[in-house]
C-alpha positions as CSV (number, residue, x, y, z in Angstrom):
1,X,0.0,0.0,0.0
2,X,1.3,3.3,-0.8
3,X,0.8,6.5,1.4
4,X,-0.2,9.3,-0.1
5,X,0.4,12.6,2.0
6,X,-2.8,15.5,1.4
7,X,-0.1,18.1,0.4
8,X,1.3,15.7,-2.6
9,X,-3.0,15.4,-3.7
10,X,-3.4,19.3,-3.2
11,X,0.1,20.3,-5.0
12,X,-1.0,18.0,-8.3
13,X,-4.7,19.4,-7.8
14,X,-3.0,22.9,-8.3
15,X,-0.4,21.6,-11.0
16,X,-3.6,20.1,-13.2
17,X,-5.2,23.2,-12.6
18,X,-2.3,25.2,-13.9
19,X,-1.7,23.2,-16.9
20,X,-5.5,23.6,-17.9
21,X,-5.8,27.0,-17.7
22,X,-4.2,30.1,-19.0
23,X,-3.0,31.6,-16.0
24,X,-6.8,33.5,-16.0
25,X,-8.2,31.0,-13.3
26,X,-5.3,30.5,-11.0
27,X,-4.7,34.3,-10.2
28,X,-7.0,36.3,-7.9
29,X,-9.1,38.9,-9.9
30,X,-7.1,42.1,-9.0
31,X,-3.9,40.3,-10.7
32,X,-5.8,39.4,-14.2
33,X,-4.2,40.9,-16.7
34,X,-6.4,42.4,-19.7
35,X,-6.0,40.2,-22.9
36,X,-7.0,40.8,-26.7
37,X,-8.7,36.7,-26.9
38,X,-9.8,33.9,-24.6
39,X,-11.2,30.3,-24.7
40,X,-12.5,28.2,-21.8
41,X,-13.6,24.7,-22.2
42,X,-16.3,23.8,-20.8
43,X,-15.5,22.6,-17.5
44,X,-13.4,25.8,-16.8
45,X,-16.4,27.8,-18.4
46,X,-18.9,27.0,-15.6
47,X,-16.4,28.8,-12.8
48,X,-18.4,31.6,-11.3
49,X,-16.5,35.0,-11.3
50,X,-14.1,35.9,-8.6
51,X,-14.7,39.6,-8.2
52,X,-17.8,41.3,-5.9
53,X,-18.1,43.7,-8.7
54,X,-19.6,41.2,-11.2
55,X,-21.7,39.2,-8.5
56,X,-23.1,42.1,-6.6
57,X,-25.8,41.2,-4.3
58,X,-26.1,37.9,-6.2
59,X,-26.2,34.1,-5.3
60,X,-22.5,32.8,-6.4
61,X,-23.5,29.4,-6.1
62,X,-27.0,29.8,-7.9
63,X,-24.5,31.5,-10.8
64,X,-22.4,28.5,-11.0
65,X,-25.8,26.2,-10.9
66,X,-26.9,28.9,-14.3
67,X,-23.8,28.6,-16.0
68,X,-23.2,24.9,-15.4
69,X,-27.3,24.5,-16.6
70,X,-26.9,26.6,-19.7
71,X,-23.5,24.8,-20.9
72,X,-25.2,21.5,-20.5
73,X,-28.8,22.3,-22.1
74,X,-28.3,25.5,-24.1
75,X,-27.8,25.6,-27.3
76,X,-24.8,27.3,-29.5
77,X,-24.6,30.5,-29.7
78,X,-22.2,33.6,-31.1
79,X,-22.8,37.5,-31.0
80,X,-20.4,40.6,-32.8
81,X,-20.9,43.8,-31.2
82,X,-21.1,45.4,-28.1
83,X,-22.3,44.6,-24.3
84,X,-23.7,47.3,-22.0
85,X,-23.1,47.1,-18.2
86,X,-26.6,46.7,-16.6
87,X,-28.5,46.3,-13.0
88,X,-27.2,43.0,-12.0
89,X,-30.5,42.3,-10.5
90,X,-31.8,39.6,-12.2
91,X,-35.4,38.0,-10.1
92,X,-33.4,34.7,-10.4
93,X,-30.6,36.0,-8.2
94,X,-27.8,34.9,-11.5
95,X,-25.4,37.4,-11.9
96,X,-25.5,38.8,-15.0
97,X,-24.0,42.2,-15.1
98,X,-23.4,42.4,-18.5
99,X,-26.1,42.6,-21.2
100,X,-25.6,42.2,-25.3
101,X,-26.6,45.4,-27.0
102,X,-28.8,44.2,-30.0
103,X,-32.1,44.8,-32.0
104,X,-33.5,41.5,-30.7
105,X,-33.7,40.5,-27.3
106,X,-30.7,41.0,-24.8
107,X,-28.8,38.4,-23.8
108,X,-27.4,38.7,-20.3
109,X,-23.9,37.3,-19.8
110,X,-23.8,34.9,-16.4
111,X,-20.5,36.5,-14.5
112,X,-18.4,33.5,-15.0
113,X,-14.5,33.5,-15.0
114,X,-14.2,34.3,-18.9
115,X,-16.8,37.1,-18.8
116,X,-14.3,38.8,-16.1
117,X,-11.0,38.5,-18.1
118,X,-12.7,40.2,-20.7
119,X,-14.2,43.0,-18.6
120,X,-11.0,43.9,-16.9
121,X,-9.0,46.5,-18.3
122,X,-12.5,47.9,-19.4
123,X,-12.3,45.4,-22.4
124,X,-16.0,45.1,-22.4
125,X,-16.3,48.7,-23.8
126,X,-14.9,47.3,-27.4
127,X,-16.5,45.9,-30.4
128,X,-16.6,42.2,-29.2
129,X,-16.7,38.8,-31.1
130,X,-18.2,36.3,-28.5
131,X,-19.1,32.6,-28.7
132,X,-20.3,30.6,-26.0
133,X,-23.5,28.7,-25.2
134,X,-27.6,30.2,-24.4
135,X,-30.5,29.2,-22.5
136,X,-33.7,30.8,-22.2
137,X,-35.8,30.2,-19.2
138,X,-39.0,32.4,-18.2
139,X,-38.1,35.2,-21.0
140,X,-34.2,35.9,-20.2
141,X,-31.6,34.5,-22.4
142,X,-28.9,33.4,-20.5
143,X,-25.3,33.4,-22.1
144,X,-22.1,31.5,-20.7
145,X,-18.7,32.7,-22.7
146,X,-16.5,30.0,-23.9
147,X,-14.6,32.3,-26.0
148,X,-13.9,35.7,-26.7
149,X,-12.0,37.9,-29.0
150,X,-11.7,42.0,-28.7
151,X,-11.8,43.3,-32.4
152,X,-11.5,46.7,-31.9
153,X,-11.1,48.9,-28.7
């Protein structure tokens, strides 16, 4: 039988973790860096945002349960444009602070780890291309990033 020590499980818990990302999940929010592109698969996708100012007076844990709903039953979905910062008060208690800004119906962006890198360094005020995955439920489209790319800021 071979002992396994809990610091050897949590150092390659944080090694697999580094390997899988690109840096944008294993730094705390103020540290993010602004970038030009991002992709998330889908596992990393679902992470709920670090920073109070996307989850507001939110649930975090019913915004992982959102994200990790719409990724799983949504369907595909891309948008080219802009987003607007809105309320953040959603009656389902998601956080959504972003919104698309569209002719059709908004889509409201579920503050998941992705949606922050692209909001810091005010990266969210550009022309945006964004891919990721929707779910309607009572009326509000629901929108979890996988991927992002700033074409013009």
């Amino acid at each position: 039988m071979v002992a396994v020590s809990t610091l050897s499980i949590a150092t390659a818990a944080t090694v697999v973790l580094l390997s899988n990302a690109t840096g944008a999940w294993a730094c705390p929010y103020d540290a993010i860096a602004p970038v030009e592109a991002a992709t998330a698969d889908e596992s990393i996708a679902s992470h709920v945002a670090h920073g109070a100012e996307l989850i507001g007076g939110n649930c975090s844990y019913t915004t992982g349960l959102m994200a990790r709903r719409v990724l799983g039953e949504g369907r595909d979905w891309q948008y080219v444009g802009e987003i607007d910062s809105v309320s953040n008060n959603l009656t389902t208690h998601v956080a959504a602070p972003f919104r698309t800004r569209s002719a059709g119906p908004a889509s409201y962006l579920v503050a998941t780890e992705l949606l922050e890198r692209l909001v810091t360094g005010k990266r969210g005020e550009a022309t945006l291309e964004l891919v990721g995955r929707s779910l309607e439920i009572d009326g509000v489209v629901y929108v979890v990033l996988t991927s992002f790319r700033v074409i013009n800021s």
